[in-house]
Backbone bond lengths (Angstrom), bond angles and torsions (degrees), N, CA, C in turn:
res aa  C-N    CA-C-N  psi(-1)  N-CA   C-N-CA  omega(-1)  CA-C   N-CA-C  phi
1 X - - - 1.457 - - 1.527 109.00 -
2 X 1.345 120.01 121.32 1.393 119.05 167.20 1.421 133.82 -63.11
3 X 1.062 115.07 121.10 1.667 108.58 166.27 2.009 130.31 -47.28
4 X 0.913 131.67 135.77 1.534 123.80 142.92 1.427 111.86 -47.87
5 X 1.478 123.16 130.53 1.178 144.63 128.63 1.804 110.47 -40.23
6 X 1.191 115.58 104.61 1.474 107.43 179.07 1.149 138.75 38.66
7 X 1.179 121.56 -123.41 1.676 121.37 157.07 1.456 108.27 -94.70
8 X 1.116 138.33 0.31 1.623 135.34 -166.04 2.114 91.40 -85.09
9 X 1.370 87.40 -179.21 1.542 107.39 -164.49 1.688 96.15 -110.19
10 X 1.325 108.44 4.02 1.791 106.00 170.36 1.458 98.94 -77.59
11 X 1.644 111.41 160.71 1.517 120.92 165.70 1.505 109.19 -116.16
12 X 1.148 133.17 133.99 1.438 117.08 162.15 1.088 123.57 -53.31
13 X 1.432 142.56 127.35 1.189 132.13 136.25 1.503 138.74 -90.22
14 X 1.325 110.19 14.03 1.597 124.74 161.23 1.215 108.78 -169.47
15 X 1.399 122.11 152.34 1.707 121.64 173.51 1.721 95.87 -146.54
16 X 1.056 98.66 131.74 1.400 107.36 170.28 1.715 122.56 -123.23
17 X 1.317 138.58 136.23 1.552 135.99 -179.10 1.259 92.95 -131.63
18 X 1.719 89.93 149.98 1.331 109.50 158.26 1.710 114.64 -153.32
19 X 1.393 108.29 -159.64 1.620 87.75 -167.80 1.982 81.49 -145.44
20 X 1.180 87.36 126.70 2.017 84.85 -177.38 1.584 96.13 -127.07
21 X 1.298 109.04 150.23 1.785 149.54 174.67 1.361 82.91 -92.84
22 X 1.516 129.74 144.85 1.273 130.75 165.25 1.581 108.59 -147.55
23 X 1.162 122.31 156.27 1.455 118.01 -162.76 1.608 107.64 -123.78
24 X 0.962 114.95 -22.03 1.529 123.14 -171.93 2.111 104.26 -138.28
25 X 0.802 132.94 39.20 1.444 140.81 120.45 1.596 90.17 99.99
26 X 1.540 113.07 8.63 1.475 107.27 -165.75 1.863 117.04 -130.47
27 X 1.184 117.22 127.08 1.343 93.58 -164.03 2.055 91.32 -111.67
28 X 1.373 118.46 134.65 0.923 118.65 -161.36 1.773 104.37 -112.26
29 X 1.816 94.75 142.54 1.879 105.83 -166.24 1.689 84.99 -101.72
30 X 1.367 121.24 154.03 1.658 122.19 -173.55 1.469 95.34 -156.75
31 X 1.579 100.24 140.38 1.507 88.62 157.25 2.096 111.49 -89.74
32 X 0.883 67.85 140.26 2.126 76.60 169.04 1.607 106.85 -35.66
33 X 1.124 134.64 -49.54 1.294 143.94 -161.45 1.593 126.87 -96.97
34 X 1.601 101.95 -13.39 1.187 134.56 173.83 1.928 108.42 68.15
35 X 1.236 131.15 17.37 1.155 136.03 109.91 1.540 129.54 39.25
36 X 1.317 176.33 127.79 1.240 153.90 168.01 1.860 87.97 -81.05
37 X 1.498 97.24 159.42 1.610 124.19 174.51 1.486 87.84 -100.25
38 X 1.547 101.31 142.02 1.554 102.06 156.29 1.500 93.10 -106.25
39 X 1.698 108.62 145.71 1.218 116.00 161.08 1.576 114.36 -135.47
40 X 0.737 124.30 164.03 1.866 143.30 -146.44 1.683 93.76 -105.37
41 X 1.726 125.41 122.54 0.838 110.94 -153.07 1.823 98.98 -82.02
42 X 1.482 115.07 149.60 1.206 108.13 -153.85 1.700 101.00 -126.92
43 X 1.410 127.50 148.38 1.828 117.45 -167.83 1.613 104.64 -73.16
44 X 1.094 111.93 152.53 1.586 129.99 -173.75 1.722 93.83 -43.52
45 X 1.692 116.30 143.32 1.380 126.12 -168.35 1.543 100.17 -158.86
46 X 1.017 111.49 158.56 1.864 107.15 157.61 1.347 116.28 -103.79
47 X 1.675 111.65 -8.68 1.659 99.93 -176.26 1.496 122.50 -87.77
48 X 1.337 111.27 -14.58 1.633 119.67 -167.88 1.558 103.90 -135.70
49 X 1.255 112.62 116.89 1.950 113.65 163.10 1.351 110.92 -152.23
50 X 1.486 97.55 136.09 1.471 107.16 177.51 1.800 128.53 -83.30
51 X 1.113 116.67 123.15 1.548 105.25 -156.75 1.561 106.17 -73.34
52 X 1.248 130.82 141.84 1.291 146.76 -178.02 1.882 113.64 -80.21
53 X 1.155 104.50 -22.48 1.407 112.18 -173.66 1.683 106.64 -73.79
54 X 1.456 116.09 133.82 1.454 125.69 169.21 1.433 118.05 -8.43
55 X 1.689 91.95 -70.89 1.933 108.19 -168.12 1.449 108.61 -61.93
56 X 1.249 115.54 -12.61 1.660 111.49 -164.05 1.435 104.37 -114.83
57 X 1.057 123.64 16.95 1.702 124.19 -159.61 1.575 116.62 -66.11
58 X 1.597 91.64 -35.53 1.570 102.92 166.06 1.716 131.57 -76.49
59 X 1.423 115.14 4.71 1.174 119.31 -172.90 1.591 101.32 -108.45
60 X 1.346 113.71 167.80 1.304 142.23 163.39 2.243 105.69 -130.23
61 X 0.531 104.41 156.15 1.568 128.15 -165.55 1.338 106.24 -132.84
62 X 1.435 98.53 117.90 1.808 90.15 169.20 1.394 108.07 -146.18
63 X 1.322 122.12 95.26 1.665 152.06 -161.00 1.541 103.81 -56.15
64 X 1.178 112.30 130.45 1.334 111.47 -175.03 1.804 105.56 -105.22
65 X 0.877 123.22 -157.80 1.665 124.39 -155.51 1.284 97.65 -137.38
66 X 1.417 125.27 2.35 1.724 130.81 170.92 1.654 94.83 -147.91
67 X 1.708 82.75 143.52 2.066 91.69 178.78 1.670 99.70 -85.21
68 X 0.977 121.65 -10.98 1.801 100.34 157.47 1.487 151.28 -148.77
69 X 1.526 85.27 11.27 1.777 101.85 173.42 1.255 104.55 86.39
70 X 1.482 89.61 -164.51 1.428 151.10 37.89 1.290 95.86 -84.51
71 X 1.460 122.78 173.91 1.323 140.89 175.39 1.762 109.05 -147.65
72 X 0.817 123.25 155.87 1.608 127.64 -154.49 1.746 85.19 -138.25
73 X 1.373 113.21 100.99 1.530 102.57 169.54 1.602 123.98 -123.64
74 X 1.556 110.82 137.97 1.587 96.14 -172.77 1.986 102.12 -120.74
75 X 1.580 88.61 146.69 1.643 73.50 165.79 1.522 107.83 -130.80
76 X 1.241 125.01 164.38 1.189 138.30 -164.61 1.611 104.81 -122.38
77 X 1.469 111.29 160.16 1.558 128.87 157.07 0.970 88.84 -134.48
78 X 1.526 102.01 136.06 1.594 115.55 168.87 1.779 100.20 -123.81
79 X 1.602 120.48 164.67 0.607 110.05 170.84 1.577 127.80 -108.96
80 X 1.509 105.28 22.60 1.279 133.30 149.24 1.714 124.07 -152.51
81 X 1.745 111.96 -158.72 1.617 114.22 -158.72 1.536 90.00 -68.28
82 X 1.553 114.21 129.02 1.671 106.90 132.50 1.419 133.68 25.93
83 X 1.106 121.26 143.39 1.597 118.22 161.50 1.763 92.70 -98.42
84 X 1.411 119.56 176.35 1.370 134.69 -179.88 2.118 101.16 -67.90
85 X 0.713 136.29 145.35 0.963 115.99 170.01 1.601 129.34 -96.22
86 X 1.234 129.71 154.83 1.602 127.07 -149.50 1.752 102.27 -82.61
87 X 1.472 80.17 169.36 2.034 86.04 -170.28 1.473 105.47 -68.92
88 X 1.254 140.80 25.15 1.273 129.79 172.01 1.209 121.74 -94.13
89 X 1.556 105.38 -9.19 1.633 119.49 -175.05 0.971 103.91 -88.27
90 X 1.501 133.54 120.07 1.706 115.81 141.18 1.200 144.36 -55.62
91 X 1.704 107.14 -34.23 1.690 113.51 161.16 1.118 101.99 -133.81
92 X 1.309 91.74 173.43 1.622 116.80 -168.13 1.280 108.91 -151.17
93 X 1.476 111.32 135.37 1.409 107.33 176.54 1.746 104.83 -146.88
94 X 1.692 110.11 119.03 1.550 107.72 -169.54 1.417 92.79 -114.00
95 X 1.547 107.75 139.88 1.461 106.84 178.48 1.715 91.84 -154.03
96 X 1.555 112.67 162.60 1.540 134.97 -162.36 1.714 80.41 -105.61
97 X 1.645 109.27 134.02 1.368 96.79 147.83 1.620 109.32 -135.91
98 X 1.107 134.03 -175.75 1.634 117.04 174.88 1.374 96.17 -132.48
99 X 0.503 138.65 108.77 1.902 132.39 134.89 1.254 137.37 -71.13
100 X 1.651 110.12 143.62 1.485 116.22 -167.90 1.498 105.93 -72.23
101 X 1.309 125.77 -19.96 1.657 146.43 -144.87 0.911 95.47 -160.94
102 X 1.846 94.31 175.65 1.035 120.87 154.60 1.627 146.07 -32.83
103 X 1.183 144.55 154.41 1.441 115.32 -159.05 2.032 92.95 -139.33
104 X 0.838 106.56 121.29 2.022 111.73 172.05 1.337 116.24 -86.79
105 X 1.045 137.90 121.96 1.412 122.14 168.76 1.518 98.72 -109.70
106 X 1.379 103.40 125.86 1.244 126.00 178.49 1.513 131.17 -116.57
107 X 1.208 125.81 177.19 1.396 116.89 144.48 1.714 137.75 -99.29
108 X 1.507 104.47 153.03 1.510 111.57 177.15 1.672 110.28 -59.76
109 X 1.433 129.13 114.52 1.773 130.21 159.02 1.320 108.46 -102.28
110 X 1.202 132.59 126.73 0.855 124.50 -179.48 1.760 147.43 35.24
111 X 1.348 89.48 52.25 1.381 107.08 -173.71 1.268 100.45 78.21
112 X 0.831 151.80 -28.75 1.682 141.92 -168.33 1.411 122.65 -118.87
113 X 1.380 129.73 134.18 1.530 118.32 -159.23 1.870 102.88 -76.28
114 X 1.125 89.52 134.82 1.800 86.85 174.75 1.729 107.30 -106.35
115 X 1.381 122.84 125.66 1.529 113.10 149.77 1.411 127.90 -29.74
């Protein structure tokens, strides 16, 4: 049985957390298979960008506001839009992405996302 998302009319259908150490200010979304992500083109932001370069095609990037945490991150499937999000946030950034697979969220080593 799915949960409600807050007060919104979405249900979860998966939530996942974790807690990441990060070294370079960026916590990186991958598919397992290395794959391209489709993502939904989204208005200019500083928290989320997708890298344009060959090697990275499969990543999304989503910059955190300290170069090393901890950071506490959750992701959701819903089986619809978002609720608005509450006044505790200062930003917000909602974006569509698709994946062929599975998806890792990792961290940036040395310029390059490592599993």
């Amino acid at each position: 049985m799915a949960r409600l998302f807050r007060e919104h009319q979405s249900a979860v259908l998966r939530e996942r957390s974790a807690t990441f150490e990060v070294e370079h200010s960026v916590i990186v979304l991958r598919t397992w298979d290395d794959l391209p992500i489709g993502v939904a083109p989204m208005d200019e932001n500083t928290l989320v960008s997708v890298p344009e370069e060959e090697l990275t095609r499969s990543d999304v990037w989503v910059h955190t506001a300290d170069q090393f945490g901890p950071f506490e991150v959750t992701t959701r499937l819903l089986d619809g839009a978002p609720c608005a999000p509450g006044q505790e946030w200062e930003d917000v950034v909602e974006f569509s992405m698709d994946a062929p697979g599975l998806v890792n969220a990792t961290e940036m080593v040395c310029n390059e996302p490592q599993p």
